[in-house]
Every structure is written in C-alpha cells, then in structure tokens.
C-alpha positions, 0 to 999 in steps of 0.5 A, a space after each residue: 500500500 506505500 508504495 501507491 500512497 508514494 505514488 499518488 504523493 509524486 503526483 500531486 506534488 510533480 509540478 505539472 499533474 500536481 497543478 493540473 489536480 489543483 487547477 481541475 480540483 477548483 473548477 469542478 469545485 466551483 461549477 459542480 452542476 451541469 446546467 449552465 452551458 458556459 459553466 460546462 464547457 469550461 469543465 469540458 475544455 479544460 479537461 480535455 485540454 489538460 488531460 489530451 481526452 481527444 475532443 474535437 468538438 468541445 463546445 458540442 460536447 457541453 451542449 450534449 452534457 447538458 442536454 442528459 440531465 447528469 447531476 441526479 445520475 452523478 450524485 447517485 454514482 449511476 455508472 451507466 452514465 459515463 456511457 450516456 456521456 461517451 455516446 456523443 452522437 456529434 462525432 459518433 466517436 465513443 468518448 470513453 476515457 473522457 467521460 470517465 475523467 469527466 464522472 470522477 471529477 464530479 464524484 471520484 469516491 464512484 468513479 474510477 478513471 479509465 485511460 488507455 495506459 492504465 488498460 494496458 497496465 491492468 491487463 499486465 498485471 492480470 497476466 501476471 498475477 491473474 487478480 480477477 475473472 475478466 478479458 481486455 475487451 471487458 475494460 471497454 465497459 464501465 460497471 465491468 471496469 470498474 469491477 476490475 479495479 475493485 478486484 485489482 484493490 481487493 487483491 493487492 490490500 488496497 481496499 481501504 483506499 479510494 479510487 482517486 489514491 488508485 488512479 493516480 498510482 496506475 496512471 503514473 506506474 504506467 506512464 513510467 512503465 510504457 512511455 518512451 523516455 525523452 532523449 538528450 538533444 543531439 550535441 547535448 
C-alpha cells in the first residue's frame, strides 16, 4: 500500500499533474452542476485540454452534457452514465476515457478513471498475477471496469483506499512503465 500512497504523493506534488489536480480540483469545485452551458464547457475544455481526452468538438460536447440531465445520475454514482456521456452522437466517436475523467471529477469516491495506459497496465498485471475473472475487451465497459479495479484493490490490500489514491498510482506506474523516455538533444 506505500508504495501507491508514494505514488499518488509524486503526483500531486510533480509540478505539472500536481497543478493540473489543483487547477481541475477548483473548477469542478466551483461549477459542480451541469446546467449552465458556459459553466460546462469550461469543465469540458479544460479537461480535455489538460488531460489530451481527444475532443474535437468541445463546445458540442457541453451542449450534449447538458442536454442528459447528469447531476441526479452523478450524485447517485449511476455508472451507466459515463456511457450516456461517451455516446456523443456529434462525432459518433465513443468518448470513453473522457467521460470517465469527466464522472470522477464530479464524484471520484464512484468513479474510477479509465485511460488507455492504465488498460494496458491492468491487463499486465492480470497476466501476471491473474487478480480477477475478466478479458481486455471487458475494460471497454464501465460497471465491468470498474469491477476490475475493485478486484485489482481487493487483491493487492488496497481496499481501504479510494479510487482517486488508485488512479493516480496506475496512471503514473504506467506512464513510467510504457512511455518512451525523452532523449538528450543531439550535441547535448
């Protein structure tokens, strides 16, 4: 367990995923509804911008946000509406990762962040130590992702910890773990 609390430490300290936590912590904090369509696409905005979710039509995602009536389904910690936000019909893309950040930022005690480095740590790790009953495509889906992350804290005695101590430690684990590290300049 210290060394995911050691890991979410880095995070909120580093100087870039520190600020950004803090920069998104007082947004969401300030607009928690989703109403107001300005107010939205603020969060929207941000969030994309801060988190590279690849939306290319943020003010239409506002528009879509609002438009479902979220914040009873939020507060409920309703799963199936991160689907409801991921099916932006605009685009026709599958939002997923970004409405997974989107539901956590309004409830992270109910919603696990979902990213695409952290699929493929998970997956790693269930090769490895087999914590639970799922395939990689079931990481696709919320309820069962987030029943993954469940049996990934229940086997490794994390289960006294919130999601957002976990989400930090798996997206930090696997950045360092998958990303190409950065190369001196030539002549450097």
């Amino acid at each position: 367990m210290e060394i995911v609390l050691g890991y979410g430490r880095r995070f909120s300290t580093d100087g870039r995923t520190g600020g950004d936590e803090r920069a998104l912590a007082w947004l969401f904090g300030t607009y928690p509804a989703n109403v107001e369509p300005s107010q939205v696409l603020v969060k929207v905005a941000a969030l994309n911008s801060l988190y590279h979710t690849n939306v290319f039509a943020v003010t239409e995602m506002a528009e879509h946000i609002c438009g479902l009536g979220i914040d009873p389904a939020l507060a409920a910690g309703d799963l199936a509406v991160v689907d409801r936000i991921a099916a932006f019909p605009v685009t026709r893309d599958r939002h997923y990762s970004f409405a997974t950040k989107y539901c956590s930022w309004h409830q992270p005690e109910s919603f696990p962040i979902y990213d695409n480095l952290v699929e493929r740590l998970l997956w790693s790790y269930q090769r490895h130590f087999n914590f639970g009953d799922f395939g990689r495509e079931d990481l696709q889906d919320y309820p069962r992702y987030v029943a993954v992350i469940l049996s990934f804290m229940a086997r490794f005695g994390l289960g006294s910890l919130m999601f957002r101590q976990v989400d930090k430690f798996l997206w930090l684990h696997a950045r360092e773990r998958y990303r190409p590290k950065r190369r001196p300049p030539e002549g450097a």
